[in-house]
SEFINU-865015 format. One record per atom (N, C-alpha, C): residue in one letter; chain; atom name; x negated, y, z. Coordinates in steps of 0.001 Angstrom, whole numbers, plus 524288, in hexadecimal, padded with zeros to 5 digits. Layout:
// SEFINU-865015
<atom residu="A" chaine="A" atome="CA" X="X" Y="Y" Z="Z"/>
...
// end
This chain:
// SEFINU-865015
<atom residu="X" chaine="A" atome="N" X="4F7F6" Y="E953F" Z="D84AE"/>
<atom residu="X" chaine="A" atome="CA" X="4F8B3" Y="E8FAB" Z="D857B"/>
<atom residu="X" chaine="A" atome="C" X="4F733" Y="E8CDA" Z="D806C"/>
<atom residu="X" chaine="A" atome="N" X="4F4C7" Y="E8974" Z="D7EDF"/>
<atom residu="X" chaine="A" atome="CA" X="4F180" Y="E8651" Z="D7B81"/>
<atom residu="X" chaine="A" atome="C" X="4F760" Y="E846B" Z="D7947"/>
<atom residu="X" chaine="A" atome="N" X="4F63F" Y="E82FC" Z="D73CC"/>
<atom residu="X" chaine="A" atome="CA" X="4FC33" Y="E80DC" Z="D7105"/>
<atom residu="X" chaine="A" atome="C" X="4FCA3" Y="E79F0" Z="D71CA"/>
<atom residu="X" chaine="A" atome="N" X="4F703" Y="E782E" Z="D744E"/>
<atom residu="X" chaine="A" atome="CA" X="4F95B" Y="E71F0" Z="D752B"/>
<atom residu="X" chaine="A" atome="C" X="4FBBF" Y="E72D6" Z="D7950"/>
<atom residu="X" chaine="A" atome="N" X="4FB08" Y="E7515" Z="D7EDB"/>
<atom residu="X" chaine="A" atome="CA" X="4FBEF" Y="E74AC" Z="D83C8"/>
<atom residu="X" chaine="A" atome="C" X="50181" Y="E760B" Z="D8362"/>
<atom residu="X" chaine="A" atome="N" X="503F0" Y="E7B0E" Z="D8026"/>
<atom residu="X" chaine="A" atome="CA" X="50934" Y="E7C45" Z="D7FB6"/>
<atom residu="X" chaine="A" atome="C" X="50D77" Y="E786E" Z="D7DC6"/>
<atom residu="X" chaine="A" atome="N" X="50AEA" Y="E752C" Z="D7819"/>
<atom residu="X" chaine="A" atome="CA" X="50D04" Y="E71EC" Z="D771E"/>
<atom residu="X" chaine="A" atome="C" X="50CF0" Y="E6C3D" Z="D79A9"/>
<atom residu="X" chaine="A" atome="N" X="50AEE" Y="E6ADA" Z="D7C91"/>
<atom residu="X" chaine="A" atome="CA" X="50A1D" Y="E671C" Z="D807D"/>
<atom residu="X" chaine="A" atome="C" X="50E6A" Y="E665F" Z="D841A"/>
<atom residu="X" chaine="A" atome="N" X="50D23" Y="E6D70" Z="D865F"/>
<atom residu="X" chaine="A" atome="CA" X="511AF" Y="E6E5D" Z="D8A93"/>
<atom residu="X" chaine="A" atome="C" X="51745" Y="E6E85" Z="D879B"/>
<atom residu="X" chaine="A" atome="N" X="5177C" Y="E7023" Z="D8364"/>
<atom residu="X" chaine="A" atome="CA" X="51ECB" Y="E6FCC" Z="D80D3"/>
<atom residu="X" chaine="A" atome="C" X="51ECE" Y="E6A25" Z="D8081"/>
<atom residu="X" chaine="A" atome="N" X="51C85" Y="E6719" Z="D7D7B"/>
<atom residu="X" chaine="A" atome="CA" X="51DA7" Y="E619B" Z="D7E0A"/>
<atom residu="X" chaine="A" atome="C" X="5205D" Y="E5F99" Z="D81CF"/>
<atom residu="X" chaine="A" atome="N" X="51D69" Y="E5FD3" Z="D8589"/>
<atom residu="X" chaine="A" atome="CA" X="51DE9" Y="E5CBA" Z="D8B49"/>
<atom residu="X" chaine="A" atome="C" X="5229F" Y="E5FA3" Z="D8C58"/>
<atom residu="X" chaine="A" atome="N" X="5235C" Y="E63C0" Z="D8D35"/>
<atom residu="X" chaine="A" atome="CA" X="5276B" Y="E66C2" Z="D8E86"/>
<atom residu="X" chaine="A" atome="C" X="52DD1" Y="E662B" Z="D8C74"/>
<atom residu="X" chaine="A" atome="N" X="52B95" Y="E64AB" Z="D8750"/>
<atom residu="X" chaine="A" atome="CA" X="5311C" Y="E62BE" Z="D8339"/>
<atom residu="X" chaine="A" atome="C" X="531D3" Y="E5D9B" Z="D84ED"/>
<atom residu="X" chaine="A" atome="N" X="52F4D" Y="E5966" Z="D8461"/>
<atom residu="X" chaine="A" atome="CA" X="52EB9" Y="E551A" Z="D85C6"/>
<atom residu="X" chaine="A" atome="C" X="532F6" Y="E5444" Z="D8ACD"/>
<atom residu="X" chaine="A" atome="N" X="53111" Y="E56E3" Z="D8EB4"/>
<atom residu="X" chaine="A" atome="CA" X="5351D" Y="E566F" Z="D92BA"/>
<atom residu="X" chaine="A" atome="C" X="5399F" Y="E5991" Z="D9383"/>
<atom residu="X" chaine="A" atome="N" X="53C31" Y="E5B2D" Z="D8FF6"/>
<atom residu="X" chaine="A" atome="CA" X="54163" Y="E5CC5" Z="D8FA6"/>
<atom residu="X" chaine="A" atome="C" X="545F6" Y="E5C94" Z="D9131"/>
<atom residu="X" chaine="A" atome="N" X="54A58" Y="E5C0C" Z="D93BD"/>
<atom residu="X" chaine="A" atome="CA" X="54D65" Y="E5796" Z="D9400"/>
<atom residu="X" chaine="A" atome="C" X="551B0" Y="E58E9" Z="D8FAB"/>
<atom residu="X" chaine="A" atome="N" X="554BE" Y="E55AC" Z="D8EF5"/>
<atom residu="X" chaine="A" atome="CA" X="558F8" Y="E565C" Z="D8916"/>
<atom residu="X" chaine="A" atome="C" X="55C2D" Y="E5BC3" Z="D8929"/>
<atom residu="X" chaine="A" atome="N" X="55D12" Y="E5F19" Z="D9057"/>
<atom residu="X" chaine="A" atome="CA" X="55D6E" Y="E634B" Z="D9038"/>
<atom residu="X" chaine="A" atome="C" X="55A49" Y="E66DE" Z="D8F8E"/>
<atom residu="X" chaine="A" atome="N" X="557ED" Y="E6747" Z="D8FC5"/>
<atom residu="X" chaine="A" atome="CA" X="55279" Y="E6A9B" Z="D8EC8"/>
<atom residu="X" chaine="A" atome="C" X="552FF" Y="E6AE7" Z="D88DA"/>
<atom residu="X" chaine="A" atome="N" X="55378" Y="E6613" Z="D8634"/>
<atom residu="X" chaine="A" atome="CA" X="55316" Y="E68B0" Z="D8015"/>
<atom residu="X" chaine="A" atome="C" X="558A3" Y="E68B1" Z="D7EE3"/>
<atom residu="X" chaine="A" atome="N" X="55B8F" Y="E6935" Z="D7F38"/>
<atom residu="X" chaine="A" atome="CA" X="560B0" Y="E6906" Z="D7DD9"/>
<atom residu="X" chaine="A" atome="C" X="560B8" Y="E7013" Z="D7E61"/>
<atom residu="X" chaine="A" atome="N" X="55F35" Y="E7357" Z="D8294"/>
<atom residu="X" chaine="A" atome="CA" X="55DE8" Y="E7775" Z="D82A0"/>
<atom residu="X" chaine="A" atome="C" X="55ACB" Y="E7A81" Z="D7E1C"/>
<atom residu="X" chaine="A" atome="N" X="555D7" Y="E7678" Z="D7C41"/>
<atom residu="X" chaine="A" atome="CA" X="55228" Y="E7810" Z="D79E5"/>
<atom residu="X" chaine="A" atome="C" X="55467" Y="E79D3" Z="D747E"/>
<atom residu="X" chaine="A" atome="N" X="55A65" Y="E757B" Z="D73C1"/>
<atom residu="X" chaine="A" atome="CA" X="55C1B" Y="E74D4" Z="D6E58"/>
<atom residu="X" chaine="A" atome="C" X="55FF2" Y="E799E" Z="D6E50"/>
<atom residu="X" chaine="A" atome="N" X="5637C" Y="E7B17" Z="D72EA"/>
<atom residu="X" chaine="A" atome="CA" X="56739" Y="E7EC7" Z="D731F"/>
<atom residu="X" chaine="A" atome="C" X="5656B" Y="E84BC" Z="D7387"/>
<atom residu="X" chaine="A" atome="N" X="55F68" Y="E84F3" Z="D73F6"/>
<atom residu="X" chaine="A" atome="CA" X="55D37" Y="E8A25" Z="D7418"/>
<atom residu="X" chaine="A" atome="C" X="55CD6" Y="E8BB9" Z="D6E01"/>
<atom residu="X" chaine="A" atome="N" X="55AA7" Y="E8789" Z="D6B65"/>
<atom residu="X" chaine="A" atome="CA" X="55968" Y="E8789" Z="D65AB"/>
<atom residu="X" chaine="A" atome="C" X="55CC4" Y="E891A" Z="D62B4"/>
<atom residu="X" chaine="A" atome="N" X="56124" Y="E848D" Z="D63ED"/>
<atom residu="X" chaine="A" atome="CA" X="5669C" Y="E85A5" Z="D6051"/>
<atom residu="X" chaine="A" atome="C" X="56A96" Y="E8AB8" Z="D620B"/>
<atom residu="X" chaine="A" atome="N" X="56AAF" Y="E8ACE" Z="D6746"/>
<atom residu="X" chaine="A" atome="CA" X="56EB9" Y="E8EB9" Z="D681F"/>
<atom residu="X" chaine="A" atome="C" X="56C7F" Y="E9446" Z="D6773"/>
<atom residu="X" chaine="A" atome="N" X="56782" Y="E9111" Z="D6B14"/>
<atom residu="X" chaine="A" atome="CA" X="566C1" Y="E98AE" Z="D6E15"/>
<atom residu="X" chaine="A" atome="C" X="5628F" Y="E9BE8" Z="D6AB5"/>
<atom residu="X" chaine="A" atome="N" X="560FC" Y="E98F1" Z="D6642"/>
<atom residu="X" chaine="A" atome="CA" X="55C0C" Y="E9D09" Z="D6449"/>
<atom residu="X" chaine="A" atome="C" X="558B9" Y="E9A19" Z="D651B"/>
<atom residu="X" chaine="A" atome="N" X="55611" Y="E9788" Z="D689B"/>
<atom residu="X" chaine="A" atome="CA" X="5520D" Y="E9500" Z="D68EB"/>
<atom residu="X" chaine="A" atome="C" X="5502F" Y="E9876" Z="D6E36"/>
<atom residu="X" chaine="A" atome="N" X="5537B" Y="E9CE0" Z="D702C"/>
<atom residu="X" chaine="A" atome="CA" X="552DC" Y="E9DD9" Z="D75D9"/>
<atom residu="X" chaine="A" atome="C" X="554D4" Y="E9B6C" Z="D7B92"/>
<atom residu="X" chaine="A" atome="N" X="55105" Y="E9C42" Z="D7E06"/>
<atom residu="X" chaine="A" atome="CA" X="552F4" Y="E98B5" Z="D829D"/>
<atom residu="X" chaine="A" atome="C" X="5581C" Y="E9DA8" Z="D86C5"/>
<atom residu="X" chaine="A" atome="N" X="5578A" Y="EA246" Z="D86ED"/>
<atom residu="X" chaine="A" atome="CA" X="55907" Y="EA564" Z="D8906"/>
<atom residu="X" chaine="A" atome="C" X="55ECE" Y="EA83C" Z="D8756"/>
<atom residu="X" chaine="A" atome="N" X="56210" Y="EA6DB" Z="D81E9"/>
<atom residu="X" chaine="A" atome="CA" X="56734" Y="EA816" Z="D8402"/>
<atom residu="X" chaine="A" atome="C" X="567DC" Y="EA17E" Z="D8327"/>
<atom residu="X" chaine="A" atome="N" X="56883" Y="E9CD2" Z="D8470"/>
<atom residu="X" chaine="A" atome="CA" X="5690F" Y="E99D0" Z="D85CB"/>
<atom residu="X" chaine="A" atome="C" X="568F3" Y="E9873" Z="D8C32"/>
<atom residu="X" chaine="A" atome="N" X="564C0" Y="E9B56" Z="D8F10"/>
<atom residu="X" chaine="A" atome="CA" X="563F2" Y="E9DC3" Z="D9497"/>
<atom residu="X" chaine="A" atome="C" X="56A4E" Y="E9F33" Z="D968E"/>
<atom residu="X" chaine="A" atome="N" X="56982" Y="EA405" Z="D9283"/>
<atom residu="X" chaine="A" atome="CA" X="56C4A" Y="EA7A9" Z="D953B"/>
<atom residu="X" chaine="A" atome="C" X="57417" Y="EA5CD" Z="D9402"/>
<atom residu="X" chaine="A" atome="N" X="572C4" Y="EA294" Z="D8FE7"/>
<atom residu="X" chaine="A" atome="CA" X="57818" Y="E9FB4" Z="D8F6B"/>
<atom residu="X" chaine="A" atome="C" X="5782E" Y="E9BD7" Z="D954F"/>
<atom residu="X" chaine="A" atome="N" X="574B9" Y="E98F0" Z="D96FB"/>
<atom residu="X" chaine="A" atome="CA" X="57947" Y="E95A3" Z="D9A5E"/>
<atom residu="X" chaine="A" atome="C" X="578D9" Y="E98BD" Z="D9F64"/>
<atom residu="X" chaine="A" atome="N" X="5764A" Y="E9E91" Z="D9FF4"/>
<atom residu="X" chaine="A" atome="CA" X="5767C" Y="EA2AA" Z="DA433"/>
<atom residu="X" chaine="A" atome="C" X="578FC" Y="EA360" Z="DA41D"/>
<atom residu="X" chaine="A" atome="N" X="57C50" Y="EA5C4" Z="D9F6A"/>
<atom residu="X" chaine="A" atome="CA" X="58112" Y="EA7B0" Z="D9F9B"/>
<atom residu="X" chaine="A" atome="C" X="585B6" Y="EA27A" Z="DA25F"/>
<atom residu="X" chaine="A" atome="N" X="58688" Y="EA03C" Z="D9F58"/>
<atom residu="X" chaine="A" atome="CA" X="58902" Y="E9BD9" Z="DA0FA"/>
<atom residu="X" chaine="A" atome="C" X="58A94" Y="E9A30" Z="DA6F8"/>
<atom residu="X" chaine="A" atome="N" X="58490" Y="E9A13" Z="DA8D5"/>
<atom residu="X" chaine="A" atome="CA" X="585A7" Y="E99A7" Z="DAF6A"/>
<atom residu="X" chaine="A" atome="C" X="588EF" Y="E9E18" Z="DB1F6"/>
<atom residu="X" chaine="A" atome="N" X="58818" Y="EA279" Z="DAEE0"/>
<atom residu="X" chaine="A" atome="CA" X="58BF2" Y="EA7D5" Z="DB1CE"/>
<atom residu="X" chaine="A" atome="C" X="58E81" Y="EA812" Z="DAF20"/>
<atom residu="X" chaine="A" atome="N" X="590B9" Y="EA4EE" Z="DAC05"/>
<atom residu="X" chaine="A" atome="CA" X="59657" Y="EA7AF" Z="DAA13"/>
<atom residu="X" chaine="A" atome="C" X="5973F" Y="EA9F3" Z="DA700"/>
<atom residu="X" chaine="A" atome="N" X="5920B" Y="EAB0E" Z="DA4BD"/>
<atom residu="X" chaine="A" atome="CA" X="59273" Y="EAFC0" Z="DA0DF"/>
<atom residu="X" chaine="A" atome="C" X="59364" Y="EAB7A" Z="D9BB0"/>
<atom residu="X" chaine="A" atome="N" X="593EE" Y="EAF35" Z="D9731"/>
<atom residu="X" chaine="A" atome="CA" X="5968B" Y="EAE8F" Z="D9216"/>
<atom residu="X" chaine="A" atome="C" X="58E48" Y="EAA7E" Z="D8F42"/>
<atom residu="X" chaine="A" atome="N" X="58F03" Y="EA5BD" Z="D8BFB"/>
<atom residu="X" chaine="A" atome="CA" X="58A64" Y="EA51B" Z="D8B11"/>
<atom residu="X" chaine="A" atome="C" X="58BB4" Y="EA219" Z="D8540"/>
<atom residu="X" chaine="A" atome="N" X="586FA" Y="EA192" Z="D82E9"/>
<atom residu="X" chaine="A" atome="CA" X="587B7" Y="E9FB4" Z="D7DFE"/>
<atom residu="X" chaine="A" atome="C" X="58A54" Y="E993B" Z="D7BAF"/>
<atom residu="X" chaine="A" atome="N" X="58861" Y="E965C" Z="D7E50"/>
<atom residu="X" chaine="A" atome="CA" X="5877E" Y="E8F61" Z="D7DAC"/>
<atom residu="X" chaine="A" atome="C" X="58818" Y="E8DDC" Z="D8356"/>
<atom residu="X" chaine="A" atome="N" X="58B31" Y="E8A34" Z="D8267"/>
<atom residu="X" chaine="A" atome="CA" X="58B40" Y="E8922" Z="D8721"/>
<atom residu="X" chaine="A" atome="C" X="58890" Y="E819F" Z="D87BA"/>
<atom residu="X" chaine="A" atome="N" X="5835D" Y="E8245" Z="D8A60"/>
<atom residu="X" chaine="A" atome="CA" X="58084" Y="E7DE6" Z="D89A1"/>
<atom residu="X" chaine="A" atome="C" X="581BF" Y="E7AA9" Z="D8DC3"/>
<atom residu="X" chaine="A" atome="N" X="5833A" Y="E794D" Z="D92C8"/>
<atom residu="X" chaine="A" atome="CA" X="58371" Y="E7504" Z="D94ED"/>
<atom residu="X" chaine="A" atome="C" X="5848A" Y="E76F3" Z="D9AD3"/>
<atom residu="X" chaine="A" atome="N" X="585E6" Y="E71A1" Z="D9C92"/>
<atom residu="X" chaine="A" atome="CA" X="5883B" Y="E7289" Z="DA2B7"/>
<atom residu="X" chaine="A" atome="C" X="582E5" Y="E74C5" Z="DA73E"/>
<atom residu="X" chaine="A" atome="N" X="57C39" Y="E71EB" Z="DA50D"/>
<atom residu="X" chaine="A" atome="CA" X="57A07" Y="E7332" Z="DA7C2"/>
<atom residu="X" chaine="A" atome="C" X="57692" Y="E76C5" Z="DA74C"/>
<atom residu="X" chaine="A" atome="N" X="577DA" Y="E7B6C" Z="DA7AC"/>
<atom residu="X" chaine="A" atome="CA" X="5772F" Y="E82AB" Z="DA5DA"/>
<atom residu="X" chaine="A" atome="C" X="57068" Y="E826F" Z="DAA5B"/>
<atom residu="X" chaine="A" atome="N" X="570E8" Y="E8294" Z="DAE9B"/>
<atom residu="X" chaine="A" atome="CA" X="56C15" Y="E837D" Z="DAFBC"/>
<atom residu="X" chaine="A" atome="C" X="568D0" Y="E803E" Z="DB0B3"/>
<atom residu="X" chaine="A" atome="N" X="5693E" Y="E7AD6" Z="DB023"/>
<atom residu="X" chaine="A" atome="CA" X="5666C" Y="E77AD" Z="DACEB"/>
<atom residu="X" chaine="A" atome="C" X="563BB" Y="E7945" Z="DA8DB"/>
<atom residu="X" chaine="A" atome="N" X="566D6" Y="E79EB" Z="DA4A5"/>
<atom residu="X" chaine="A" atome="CA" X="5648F" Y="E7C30" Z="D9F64"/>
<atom residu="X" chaine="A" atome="C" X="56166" Y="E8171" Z="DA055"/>
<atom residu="X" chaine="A" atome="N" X="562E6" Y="E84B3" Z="DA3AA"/>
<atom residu="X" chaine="A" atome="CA" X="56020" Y="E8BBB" Z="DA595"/>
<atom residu="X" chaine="A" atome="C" X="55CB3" Y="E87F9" Z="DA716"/>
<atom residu="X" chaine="A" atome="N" X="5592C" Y="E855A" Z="DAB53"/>
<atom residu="X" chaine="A" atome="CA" X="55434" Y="E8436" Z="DACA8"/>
<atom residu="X" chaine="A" atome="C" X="55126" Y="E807A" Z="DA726"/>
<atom residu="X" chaine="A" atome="N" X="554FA" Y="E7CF5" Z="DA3AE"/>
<atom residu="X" chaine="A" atome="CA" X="551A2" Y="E7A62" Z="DA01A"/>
<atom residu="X" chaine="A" atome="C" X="5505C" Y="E8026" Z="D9C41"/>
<atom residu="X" chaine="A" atome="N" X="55238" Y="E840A" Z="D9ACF"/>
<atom residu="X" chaine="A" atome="CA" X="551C9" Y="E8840" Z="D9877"/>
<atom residu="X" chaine="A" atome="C" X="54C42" Y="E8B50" Z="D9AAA"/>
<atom residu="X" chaine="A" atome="N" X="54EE5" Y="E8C6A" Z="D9E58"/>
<atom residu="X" chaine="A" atome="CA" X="54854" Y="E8EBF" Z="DA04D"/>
<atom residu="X" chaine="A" atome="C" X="54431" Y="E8D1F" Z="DA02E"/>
<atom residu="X" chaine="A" atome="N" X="544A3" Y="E871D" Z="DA286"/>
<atom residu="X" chaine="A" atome="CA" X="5400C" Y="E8379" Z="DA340"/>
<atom residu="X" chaine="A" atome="C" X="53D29" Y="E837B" Z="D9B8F"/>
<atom residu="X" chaine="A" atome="N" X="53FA6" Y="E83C3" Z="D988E"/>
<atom residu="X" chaine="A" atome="CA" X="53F4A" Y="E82B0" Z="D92AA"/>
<atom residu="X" chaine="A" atome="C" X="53E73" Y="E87A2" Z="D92C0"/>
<atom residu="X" chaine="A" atome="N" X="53FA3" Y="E8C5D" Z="D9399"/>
<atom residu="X" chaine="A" atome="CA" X="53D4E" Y="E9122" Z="D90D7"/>
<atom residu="X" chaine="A" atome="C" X="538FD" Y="E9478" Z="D9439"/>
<atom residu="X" chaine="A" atome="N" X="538CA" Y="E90E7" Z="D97F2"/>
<atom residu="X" chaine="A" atome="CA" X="53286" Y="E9364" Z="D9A8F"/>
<atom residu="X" chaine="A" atome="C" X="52E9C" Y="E905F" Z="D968E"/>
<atom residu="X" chaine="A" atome="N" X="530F8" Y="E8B67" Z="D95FB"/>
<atom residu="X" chaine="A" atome="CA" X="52BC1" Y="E87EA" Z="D9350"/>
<atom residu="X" chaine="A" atome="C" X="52BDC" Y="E88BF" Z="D8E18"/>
<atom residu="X" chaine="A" atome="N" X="52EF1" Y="E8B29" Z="D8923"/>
<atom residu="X" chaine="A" atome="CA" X="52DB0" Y="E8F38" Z="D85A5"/>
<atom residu="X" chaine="A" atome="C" X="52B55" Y="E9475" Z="D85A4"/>
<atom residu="X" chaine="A" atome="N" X="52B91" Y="E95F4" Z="D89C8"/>
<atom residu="X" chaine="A" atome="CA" X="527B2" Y="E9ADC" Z="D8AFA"/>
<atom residu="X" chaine="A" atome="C" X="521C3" Y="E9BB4" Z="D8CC4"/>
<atom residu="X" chaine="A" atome="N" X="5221F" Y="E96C4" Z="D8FBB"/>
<atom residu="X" chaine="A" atome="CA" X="51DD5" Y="E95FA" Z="D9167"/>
<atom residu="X" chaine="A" atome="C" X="519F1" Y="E9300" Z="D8DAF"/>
<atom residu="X" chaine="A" atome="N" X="51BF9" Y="E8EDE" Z="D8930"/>
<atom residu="X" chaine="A" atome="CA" X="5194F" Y="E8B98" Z="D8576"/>
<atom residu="X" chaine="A" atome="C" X="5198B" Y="E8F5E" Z="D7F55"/>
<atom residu="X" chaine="A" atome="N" X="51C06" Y="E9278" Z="D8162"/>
<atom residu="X" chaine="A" atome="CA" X="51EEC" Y="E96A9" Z="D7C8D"/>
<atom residu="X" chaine="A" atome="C" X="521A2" Y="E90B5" Z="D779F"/>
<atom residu="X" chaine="A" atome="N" X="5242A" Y="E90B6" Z="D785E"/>
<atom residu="X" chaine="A" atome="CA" X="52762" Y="E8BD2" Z="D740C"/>
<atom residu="X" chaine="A" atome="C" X="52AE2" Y="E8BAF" Z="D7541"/>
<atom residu="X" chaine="A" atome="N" X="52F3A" Y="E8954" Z="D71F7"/>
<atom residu="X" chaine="A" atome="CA" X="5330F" Y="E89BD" Z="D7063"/>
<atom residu="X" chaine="A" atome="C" X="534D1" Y="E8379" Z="D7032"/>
<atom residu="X" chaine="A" atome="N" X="537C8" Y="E81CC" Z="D73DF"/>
<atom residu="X" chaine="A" atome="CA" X="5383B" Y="E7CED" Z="D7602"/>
<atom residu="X" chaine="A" atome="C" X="53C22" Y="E77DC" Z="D723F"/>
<atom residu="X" chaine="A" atome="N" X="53E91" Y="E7B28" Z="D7038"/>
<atom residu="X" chaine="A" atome="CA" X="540BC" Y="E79CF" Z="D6A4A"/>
<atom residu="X" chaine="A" atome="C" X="53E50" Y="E78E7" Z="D6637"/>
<atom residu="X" chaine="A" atome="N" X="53AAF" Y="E78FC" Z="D6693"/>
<atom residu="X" chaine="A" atome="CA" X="5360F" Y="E78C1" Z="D6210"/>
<atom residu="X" chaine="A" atome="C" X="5347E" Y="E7347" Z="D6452"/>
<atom residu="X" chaine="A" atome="N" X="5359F" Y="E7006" Z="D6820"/>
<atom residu="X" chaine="A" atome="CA" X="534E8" Y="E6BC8" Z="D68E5"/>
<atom residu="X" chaine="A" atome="C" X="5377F" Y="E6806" Z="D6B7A"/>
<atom residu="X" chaine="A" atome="N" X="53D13" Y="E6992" Z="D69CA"/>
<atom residu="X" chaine="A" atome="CA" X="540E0" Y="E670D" Z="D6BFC"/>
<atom residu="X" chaine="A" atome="C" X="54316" Y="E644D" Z="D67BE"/>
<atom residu="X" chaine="A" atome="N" X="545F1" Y="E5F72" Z="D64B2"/>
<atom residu="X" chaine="A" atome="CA" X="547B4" Y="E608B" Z="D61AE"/>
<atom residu="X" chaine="A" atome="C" X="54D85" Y="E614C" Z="D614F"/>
<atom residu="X" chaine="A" atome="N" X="54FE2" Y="E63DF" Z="D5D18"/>
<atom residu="X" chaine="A" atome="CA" X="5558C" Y="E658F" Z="D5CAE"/>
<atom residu="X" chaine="A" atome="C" X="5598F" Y="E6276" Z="D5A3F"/>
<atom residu="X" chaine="A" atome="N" X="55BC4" Y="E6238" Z="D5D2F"/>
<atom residu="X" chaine="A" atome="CA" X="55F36" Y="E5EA7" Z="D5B2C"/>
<atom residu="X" chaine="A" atome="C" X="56322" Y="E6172" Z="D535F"/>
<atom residu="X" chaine="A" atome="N" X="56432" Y="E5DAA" Z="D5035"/>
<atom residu="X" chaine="A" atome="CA" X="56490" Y="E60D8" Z="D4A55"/>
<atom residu="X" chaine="A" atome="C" X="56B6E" Y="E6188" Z="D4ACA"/>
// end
């Protein structure tokens, strides 16, 4: 994939965010490593009951589809979506 077309597509992509979407972007960074996947697997747990790290918010699979939707489109653009979000200090 050509590096304007990638960066084109993160733009646009960041651009339309909604304040959950990066509020995620910021709690992957700070909490989880900068991984999207035990952050995953924290509000998985959560829905079953099981024992989980942070406990982020009432709307758990809400956040599981903004998660996915955000870490297909780091895999697929290969980037790191925090790299253009900014963080709050």
């Amino acid at each position: 994939m050509a590096e304007k077309t990638r960066k084109h597509a993160v733009s646009d992509f960041v651009r339309e965010l909604s304040t959950e979407h990066k509020m995620l972007i910021v709690l992957k960074t700070q909490l989880y490593g900068g991984k999207w996947q035990p952050m995953y697997d924290d509000l998985k747990n959560r829905l079953q009951g099981k024992p989980y790290i942070f406990k982020l918010a009432n709307r758990i699979n809400d956040d599981i589809e903004r998660i996915e939707q955000m870490r297909k489109f780091e895999d697929q653009y290969e980037v790191d979506l925090a790299e253009y979000v900014d963080m709050p200090v």
